[in-house]
C-alpha positions as protocol buffer text, in pm:
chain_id: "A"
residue {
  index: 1
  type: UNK
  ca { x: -9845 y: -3027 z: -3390 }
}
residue {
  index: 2
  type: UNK
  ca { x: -9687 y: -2832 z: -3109 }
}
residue {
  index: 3
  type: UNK
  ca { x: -9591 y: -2482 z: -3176 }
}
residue {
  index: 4
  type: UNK
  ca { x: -9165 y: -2420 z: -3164 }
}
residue {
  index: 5
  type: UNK
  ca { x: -8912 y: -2190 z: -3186 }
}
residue {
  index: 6
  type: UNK
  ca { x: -8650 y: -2139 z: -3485 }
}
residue {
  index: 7
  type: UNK
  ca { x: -8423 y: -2385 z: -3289 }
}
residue {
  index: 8
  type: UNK
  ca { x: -8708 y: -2647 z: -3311 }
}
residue {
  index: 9
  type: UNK
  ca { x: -8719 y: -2654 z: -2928 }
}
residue {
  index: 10
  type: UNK
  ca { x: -9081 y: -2628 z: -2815 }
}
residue {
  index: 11
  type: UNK
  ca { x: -9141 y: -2297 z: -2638 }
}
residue {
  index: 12
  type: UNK
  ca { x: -9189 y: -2341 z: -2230 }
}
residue {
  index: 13
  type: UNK
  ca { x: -9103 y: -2629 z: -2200 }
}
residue {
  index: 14
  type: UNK
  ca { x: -8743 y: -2830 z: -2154 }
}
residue {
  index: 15
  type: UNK
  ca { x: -8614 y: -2706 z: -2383 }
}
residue {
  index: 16
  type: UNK
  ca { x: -8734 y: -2315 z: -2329 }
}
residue {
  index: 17
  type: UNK
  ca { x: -8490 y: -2337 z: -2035 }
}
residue {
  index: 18
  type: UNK
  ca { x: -8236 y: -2534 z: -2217 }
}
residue {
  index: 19
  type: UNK
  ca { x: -8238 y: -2193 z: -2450 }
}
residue {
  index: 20
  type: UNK
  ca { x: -8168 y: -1991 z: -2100 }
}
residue {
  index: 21
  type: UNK
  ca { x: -7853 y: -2180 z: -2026 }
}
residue {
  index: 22
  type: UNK
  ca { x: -7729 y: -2122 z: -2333 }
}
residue {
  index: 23
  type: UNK
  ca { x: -7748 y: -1739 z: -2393 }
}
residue {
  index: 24
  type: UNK
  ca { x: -7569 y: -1824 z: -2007 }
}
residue {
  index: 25
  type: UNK
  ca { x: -7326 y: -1960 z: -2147 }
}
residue {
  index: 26
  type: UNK
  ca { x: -7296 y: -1733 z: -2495 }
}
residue {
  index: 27
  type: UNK
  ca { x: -7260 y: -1466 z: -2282 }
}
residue {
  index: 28
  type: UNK
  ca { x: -7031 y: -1619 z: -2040 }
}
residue {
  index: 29
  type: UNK
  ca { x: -6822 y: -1693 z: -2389 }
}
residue {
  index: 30
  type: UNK
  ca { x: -6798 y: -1356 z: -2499 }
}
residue {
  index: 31
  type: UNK
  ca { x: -6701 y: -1228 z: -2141 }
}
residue {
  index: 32
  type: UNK
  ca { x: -6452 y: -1489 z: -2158 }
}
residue {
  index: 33
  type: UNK
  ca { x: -6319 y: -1432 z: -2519 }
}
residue {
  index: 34
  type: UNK
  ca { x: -6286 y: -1050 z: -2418 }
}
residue {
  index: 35
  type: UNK
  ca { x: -6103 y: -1102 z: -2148 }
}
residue {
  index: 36
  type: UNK
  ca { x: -5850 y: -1357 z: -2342 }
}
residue {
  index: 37
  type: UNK
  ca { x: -5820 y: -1094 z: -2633 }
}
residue {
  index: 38
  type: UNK
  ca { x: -5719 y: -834 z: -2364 }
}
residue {
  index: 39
  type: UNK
  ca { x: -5481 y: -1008 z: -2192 }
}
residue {
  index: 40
  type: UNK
  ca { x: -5342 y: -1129 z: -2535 }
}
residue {
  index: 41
  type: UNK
  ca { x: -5258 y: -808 z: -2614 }
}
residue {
  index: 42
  type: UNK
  ca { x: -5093 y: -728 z: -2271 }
}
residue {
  index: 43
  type: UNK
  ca { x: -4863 y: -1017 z: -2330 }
}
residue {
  index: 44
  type: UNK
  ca { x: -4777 y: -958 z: -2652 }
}
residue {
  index: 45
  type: UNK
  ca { x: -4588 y: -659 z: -2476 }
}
residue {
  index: 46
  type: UNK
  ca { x: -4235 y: -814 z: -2410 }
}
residue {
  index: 47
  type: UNK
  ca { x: -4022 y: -576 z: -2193 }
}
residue {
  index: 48
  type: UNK
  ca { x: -3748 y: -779 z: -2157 }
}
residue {
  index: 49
  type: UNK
  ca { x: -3676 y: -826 z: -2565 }
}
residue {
  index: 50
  type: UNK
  ca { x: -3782 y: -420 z: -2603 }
}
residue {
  index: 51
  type: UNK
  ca { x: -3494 y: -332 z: -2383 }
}
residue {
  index: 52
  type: UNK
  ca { x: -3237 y: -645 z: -2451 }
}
residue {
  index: 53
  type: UNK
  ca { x: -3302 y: -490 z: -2853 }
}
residue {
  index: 54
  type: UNK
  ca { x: -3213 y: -127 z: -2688 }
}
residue {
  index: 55
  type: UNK
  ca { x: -2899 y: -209 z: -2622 }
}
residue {
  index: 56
  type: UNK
  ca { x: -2831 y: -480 z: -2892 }
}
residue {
  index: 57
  type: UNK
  ca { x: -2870 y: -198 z: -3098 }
}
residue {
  index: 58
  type: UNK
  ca { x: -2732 y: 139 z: -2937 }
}
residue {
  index: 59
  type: UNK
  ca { x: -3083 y: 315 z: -2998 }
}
residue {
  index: 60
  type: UNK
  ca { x: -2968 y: 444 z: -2661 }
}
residue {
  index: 61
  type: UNK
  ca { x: -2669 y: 630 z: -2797 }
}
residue {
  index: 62
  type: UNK
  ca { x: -2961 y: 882 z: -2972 }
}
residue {
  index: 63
  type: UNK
  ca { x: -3289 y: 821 z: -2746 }
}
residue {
  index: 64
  type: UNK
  ca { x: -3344 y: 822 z: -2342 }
}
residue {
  index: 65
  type: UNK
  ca { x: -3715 y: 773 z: -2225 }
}
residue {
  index: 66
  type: UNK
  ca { x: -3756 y: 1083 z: -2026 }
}
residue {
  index: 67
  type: UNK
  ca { x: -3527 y: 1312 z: -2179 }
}
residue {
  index: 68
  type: UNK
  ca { x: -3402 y: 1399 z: -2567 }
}
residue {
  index: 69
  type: UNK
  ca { x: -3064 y: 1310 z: -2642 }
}
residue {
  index: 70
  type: UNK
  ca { x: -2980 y: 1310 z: -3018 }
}
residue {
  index: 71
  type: UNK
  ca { x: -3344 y: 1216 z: -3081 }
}
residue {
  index: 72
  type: UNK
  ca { x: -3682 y: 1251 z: -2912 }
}
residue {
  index: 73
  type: UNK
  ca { x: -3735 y: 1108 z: -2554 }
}
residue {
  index: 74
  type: UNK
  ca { x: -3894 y: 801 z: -2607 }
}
residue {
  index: 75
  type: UNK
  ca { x: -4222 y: 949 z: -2405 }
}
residue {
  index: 76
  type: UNK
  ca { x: -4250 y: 1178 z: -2612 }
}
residue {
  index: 77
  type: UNK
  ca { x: -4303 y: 970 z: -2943 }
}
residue {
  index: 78
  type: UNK
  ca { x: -4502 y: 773 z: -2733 }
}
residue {
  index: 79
  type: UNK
  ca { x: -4702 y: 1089 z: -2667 }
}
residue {
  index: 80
  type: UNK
  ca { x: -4714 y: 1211 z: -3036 }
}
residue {
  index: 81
  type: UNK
  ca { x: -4810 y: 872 z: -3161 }
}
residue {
  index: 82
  type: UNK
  ca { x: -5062 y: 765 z: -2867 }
}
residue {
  index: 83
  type: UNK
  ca { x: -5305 y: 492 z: -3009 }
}
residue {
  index: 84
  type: UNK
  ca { x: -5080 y: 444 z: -3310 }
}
residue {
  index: 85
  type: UNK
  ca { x: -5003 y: 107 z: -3438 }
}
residue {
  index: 86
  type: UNK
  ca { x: -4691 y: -89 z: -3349 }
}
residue {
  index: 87
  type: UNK
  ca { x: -4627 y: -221 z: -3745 }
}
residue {
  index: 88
  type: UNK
  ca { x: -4636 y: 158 z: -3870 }
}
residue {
  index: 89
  type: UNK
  ca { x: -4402 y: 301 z: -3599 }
}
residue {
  index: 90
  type: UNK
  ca { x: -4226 y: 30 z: -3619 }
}
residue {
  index: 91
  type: UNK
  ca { x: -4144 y: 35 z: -4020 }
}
residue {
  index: 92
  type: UNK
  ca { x: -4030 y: 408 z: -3926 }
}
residue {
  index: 93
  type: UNK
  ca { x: -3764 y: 259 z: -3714 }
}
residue {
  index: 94
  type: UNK
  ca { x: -3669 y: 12 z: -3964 }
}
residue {
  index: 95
  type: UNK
  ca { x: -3657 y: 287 z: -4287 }
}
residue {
  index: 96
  type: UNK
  ca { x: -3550 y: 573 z: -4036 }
}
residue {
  index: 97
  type: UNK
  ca { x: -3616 y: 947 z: -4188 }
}
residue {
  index: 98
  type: UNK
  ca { x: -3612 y: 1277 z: -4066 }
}
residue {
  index: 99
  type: UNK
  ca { x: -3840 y: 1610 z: -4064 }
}
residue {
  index: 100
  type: UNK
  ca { x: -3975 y: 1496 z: -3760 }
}
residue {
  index: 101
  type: UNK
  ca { x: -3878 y: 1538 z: -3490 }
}
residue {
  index: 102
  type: UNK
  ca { x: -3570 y: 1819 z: -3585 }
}
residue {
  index: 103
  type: UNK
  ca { x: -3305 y: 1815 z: -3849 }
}
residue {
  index: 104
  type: UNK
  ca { x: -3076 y: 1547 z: -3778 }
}
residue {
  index: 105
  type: UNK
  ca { x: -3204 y: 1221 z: -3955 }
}
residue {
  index: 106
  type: UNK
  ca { x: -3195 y: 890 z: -3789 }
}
residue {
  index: 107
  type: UNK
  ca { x: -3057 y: 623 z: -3971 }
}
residue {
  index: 108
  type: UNK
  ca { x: -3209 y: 304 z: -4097 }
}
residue {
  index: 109
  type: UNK
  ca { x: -3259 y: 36 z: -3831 }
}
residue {
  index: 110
  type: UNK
  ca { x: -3246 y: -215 z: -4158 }
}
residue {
  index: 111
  type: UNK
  ca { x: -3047 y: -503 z: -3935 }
}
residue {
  index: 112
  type: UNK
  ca { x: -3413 y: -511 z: -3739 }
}
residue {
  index: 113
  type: UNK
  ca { x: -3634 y: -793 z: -3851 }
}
residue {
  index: 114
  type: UNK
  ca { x: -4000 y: -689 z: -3905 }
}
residue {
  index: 115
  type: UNK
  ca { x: -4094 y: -826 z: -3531 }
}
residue {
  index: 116
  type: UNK
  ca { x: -3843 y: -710 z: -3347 }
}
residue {
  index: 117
  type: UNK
  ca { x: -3891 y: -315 z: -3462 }
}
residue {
  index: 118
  type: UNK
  ca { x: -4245 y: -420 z: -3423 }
}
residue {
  index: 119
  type: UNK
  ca { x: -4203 y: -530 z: -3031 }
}
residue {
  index: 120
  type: UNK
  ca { x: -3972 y: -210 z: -3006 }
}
residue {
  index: 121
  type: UNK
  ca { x: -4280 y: 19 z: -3171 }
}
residue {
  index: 122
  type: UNK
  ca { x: -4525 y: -158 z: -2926 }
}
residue {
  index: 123
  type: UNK
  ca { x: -4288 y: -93 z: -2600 }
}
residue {
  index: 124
  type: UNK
  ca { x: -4291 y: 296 z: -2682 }
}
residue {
  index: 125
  type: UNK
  ca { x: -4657 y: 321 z: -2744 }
}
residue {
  index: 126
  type: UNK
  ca { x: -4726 y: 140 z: -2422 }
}
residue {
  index: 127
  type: UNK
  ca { x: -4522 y: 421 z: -2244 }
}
residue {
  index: 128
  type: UNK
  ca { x: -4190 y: 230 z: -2208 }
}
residue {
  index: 129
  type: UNK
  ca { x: -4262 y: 31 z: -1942 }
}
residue {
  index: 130
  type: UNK
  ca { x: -4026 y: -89 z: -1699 }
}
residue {
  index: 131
  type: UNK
  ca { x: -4181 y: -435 z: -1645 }
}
């Protein structure tokens, strides 16, 4: 009986290079699966509905993104929360608070639904971009 491999496929032989394609093409999976996950994750970034919810909601009567205004510049939270995750931040916005940031409280963004604080949160930890 011929010697074989876990996979049954006998070593050197067919299918020893049938094995080579496919840690080719495992690898060429997990390239591509990386790849998808990380552009995923850009596009889950929607610009358009973080600033259209901006002024839905007058968050620029209290925030700027350079400068403070009633609250921190939007930079800066970005700054003190670098790496921080979207659902947190953005159940802050939601529940409001103060201590933060100063003495004047902001107010509960309660009208939010859960994804749209969360695509809010997301757009300042990205750095509030402009596209």
């Amino acid at each position: 009986m011929m010697e074989t491999t876990p996979l049954n496929i006998p070593p050197k032989s067919s299918g020893y290079a049938h094995m080579q394609t496919l840690r080719v093409l495992f690898r060429s999976a997990l390239i591509g699966a990386a790849l998808l996950a990380a552009s995923a994750s850009h596009a889950a970034l929607d610009v358009g509905r973080a600033k259209a919810l901006l002024s839905q909601n007058a968050c620029l009567g209290c925030h700027a993104v350079e400068s403070r205004v009633v609250g921190p510049a939007y930079k800066d939270v970005a700054a003190k929360y670098k790496g921080g995750n979207p659902v947190v931040l953005g159940a802050r916005i939601k529940s409001g608070g103060a201590g933060k940031w100063g003495e004047i409280a902001m107010p509960p963004q309660a009208q939010l639904s859960d994804a749209d604080a969360r695509i809010l949160a997301a757009w300042i930890l990205a750095g509030c971009p402009d596209q």
